[in-house]
C-alpha positions in Angstrom: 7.9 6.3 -8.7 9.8 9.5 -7.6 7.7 12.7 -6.0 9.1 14.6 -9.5 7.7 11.5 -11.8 4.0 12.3 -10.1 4.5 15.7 -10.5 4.6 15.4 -14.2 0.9 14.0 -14.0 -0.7 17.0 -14.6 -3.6 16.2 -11.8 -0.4 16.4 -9.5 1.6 18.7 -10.8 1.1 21.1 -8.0 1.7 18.8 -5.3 4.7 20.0 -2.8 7.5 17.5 -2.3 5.8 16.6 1.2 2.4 15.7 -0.9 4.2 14.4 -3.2 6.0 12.0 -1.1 2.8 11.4 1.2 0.4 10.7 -1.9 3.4 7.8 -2.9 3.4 6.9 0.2 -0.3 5.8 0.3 -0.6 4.2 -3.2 0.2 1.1 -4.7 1.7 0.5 -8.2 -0.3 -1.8 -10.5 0.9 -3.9 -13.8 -1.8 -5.4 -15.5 -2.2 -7.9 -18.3 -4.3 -7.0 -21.1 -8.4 -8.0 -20.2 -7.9 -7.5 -16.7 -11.0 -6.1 -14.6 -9.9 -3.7 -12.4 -13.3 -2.9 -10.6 -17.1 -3.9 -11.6 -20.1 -1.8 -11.3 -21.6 -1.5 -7.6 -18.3 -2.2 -5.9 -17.1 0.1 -3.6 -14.5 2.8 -4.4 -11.7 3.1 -1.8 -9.7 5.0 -4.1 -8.4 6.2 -7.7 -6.3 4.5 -10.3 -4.3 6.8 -12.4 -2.6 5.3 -15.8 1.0 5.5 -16.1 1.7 3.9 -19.1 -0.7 2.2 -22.0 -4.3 2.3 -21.9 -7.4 0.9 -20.3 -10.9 1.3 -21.3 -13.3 2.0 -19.0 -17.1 1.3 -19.3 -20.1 3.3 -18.1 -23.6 2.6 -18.7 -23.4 4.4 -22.0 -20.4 3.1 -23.2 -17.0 2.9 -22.9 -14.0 5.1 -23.7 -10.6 4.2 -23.3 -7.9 6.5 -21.1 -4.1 6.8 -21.5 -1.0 7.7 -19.9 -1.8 11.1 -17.2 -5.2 9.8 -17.1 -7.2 8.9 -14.1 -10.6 7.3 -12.7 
């Protein structure tokens, strides 16, 4: 992923190319299969995950609702 691709994220969008390039820098690029738990109730957040492509549902103690591309959680 390119500094302009996160940029089009509009939770980025304002990012300079320095944040830009330092946010890449940190994160690490996820392809999932369909089903796959990402995190479970309880565990401990170290981070975000932002959706790229397709969808994911995410489930809170009243429900779920499911995110798409631009999304985050």
């Amino acid at each position: 992923m390119t500094p302009d691709e996160i940029r089009a994220l509009p939770l980025f969008a304002d990012l300079s190319d320095e944040g830009a390039s330092r946010l890449l820098a940190g994160s690490t690029e996820l392809t999932v299969a369909g089903g796959q738990v990402l995190a479970l109730p309880g565990d401990h957040a170290s981070g975000m995950f932002v959706v790229l492509d397709g969808a994911v549902t995410v489930e809170r103690r009243h429900g779920s609702v499911e995110v798409g591309a631009g999304s985050f959680f």
